[in-house]
PyMOL commands that place a pseudoatom at each C-alpha (Angstrom):
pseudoatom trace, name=CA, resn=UNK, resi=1, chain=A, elem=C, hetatm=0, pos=[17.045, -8.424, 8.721]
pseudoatom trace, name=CA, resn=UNK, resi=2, chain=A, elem=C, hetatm=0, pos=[14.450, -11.156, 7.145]
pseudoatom trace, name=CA, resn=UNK, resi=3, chain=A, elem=C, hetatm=0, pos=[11.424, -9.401, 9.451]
pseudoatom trace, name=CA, resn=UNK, resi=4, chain=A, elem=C, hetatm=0, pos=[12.163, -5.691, 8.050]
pseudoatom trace, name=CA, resn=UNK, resi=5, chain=A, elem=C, hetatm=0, pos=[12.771, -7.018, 4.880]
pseudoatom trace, name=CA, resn=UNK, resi=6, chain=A, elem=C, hetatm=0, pos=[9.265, -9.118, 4.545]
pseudoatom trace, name=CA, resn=UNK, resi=7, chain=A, elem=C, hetatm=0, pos=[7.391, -5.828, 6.706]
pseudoatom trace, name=CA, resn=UNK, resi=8, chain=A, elem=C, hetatm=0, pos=[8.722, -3.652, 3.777]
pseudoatom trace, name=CA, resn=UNK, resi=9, chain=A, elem=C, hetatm=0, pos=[6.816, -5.762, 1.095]
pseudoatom trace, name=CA, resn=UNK, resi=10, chain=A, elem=C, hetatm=0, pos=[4.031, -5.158, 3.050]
pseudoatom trace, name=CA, resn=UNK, resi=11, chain=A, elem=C, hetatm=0, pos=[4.331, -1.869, 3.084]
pseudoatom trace, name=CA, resn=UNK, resi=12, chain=A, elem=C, hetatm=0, pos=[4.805, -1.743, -0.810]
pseudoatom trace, name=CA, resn=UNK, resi=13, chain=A, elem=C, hetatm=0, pos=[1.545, -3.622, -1.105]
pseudoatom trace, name=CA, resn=UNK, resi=14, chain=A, elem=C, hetatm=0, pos=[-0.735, -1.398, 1.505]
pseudoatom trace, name=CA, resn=UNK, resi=15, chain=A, elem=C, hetatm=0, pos=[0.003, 1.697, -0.150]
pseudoatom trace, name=CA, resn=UNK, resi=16, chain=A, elem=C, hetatm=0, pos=[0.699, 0.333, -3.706]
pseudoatom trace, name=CA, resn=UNK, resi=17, chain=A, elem=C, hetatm=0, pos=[3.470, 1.590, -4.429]
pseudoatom trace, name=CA, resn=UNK, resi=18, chain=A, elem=C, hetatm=0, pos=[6.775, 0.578, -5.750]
pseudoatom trace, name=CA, resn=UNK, resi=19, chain=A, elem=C, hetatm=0, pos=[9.501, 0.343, -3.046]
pseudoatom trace, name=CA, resn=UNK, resi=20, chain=A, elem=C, hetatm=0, pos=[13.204, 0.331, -2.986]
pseudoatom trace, name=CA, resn=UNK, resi=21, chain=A, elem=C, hetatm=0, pos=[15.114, -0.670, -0.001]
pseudoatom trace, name=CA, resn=UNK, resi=22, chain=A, elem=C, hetatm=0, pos=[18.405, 0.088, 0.825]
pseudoatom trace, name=CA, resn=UNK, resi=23, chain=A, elem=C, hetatm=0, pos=[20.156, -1.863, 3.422]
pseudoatom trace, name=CA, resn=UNK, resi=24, chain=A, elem=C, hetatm=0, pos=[23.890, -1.497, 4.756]
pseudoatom trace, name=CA, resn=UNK, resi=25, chain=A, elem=C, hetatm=0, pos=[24.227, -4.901, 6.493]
pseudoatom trace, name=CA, resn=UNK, resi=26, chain=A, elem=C, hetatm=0, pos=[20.607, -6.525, 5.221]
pseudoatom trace, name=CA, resn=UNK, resi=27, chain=A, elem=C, hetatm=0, pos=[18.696, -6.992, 2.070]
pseudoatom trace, name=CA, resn=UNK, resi=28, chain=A, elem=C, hetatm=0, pos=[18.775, -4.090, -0.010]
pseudoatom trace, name=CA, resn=UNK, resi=29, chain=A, elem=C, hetatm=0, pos=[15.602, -4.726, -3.015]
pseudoatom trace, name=CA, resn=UNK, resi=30, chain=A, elem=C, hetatm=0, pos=[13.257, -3.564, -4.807]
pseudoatom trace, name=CA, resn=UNK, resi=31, chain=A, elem=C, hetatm=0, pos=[10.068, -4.248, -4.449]
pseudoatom trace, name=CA, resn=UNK, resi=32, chain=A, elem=C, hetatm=0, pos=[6.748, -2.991, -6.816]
pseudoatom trace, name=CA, resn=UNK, resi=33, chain=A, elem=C, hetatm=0, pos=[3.707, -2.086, -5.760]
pseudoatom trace, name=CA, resn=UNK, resi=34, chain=A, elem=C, hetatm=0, pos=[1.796, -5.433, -6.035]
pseudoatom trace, name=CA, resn=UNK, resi=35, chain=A, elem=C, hetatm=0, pos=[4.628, -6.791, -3.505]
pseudoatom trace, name=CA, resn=UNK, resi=36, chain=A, elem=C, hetatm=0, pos=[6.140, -8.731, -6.315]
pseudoatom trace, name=CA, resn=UNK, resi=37, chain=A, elem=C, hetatm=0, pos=[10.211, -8.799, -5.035]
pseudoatom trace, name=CA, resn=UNK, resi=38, chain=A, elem=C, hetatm=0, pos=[12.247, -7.828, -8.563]
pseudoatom trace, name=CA, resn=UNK, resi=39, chain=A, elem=C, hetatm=0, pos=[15.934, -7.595, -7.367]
pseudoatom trace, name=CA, resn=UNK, resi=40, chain=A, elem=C, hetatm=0, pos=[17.262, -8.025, -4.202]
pseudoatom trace, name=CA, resn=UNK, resi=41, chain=A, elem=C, hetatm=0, pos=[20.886, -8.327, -2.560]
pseudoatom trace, name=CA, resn=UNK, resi=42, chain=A, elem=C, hetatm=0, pos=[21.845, -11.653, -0.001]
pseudoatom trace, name=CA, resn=UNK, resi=43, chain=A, elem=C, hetatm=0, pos=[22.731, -10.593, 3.453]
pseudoatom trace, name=CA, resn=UNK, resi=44, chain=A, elem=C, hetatm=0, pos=[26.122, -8.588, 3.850]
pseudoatom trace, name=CA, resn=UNK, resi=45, chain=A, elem=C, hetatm=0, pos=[26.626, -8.630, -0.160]
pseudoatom trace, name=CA, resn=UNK, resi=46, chain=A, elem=C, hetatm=0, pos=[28.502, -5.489, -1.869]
pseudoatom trace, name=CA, resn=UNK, resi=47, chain=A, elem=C, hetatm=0, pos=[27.114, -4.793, -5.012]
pseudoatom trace, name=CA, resn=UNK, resi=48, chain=A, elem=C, hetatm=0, pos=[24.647, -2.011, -6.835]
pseudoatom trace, name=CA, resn=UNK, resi=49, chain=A, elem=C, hetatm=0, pos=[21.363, -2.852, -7.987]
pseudoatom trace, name=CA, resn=UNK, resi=50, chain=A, elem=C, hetatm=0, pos=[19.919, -0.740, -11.137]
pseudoatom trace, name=CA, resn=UNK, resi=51, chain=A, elem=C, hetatm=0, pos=[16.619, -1.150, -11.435]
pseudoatom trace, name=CA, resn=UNK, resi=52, chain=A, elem=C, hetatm=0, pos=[13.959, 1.285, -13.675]
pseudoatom trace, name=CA, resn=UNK, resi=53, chain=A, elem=C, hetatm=0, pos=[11.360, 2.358, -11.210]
pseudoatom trace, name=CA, resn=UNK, resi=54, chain=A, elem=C, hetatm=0, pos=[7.707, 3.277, -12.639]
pseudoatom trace, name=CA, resn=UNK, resi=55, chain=A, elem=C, hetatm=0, pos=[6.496, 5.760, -11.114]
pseudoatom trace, name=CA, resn=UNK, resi=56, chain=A, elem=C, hetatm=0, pos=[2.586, 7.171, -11.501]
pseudoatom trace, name=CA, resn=UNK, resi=57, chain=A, elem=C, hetatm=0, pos=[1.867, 10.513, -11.813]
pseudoatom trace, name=CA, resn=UNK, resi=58, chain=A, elem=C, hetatm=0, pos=[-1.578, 10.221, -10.043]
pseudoatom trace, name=CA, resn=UNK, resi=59, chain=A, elem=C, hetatm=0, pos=[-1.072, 6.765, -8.092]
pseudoatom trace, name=CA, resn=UNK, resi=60, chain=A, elem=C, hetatm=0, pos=[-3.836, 4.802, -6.727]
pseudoatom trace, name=CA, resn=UNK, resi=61, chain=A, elem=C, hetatm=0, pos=[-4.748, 5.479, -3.203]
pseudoatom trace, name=CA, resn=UNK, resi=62, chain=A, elem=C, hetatm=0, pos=[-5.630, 2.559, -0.984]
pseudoatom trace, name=CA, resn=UNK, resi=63, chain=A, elem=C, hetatm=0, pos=[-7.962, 2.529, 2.316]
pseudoatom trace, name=CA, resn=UNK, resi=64, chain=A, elem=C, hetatm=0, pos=[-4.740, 2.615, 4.336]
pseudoatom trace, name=CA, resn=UNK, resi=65, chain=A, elem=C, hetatm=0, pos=[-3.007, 5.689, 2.517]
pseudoatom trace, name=CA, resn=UNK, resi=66, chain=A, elem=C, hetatm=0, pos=[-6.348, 7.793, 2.546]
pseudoatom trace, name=CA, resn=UNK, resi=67, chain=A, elem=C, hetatm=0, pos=[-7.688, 6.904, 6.550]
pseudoatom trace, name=CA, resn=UNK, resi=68, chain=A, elem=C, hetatm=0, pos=[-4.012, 5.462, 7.737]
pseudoatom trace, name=CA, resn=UNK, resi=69, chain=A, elem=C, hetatm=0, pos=[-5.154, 3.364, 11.354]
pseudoatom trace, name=CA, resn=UNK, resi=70, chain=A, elem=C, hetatm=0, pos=[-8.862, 4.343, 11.490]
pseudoatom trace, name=CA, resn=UNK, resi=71, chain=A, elem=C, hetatm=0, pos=[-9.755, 0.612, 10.503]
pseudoatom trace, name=CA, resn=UNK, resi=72, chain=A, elem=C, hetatm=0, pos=[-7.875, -0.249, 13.521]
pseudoatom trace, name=CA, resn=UNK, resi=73, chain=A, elem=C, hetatm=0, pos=[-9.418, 1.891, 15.845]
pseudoatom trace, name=CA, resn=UNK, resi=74, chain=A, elem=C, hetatm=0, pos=[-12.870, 0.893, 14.771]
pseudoatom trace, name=CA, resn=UNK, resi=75, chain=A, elem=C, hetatm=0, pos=[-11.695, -2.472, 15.384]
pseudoatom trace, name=CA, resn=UNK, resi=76, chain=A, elem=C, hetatm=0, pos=[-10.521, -2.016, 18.881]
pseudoatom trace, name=CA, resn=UNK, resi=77, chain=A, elem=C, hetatm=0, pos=[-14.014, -0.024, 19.365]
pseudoatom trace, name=CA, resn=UNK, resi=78, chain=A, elem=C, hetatm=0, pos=[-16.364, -2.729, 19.130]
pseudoatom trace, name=CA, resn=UNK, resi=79, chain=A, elem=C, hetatm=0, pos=[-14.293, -5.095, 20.643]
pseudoatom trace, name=CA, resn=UNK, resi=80, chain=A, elem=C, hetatm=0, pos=[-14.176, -2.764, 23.981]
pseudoatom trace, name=CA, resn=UNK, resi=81, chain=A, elem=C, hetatm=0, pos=[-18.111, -2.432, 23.205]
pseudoatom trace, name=CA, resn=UNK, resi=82, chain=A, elem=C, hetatm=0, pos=[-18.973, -6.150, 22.789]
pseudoatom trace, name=CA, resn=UNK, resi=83, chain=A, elem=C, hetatm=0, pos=[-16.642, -6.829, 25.969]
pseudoatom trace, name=CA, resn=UNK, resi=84, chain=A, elem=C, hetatm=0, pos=[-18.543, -4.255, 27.935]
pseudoatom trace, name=CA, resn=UNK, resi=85, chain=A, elem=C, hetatm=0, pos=[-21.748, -5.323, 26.407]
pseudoatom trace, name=CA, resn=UNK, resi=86, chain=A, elem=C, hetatm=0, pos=[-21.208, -9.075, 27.821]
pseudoatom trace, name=CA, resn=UNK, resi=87, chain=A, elem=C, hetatm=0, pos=[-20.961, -7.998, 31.587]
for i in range(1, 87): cmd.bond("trace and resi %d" % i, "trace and resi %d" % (i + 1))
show_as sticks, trace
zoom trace
């Protein structure tokens, strides 16, 4: 439950914007866009969480939201060519 909770803060952050997380058994939170964690539940606790959630009507789009994995890709590209480039 601690790995999927800190992955969803960094999903919050790479496409800035605010996140809420609701968990049945984990951490149920809410996190904002600049991965900032505002409320959040312990492990296997019953309650509700109210939080007021901005939300943008033209949000900022980040490298990741507008090309997704094509940073990754390049990546992967020139480490395939500098591999093949060394033998």
């Amino acid at each position: 439950p601690y790995q999927h909770f800190v992955a969803a803060v960094f999903r919050a952050v790479e496409t800035k914007r605010p996140l809420i997380r609701c968990a049945n058994t984990g951490i149920s939170a809410y996190i904002d866009e600049f991965g900032k964690i505002k409320s959040a539940t312990a492990l296997n606790e019953k309650t509700i969480l109210t939080v007021d959630v901005k939300l943008s009507a033209n949000p900022r789009k980040t490298f990741y939201t507008n090309y997704g994995n094509a940073f990754i890709f390049l990546c992967m590209g020139m480490l395939t060519f500098l591999i093949f480039k060394k033998w």
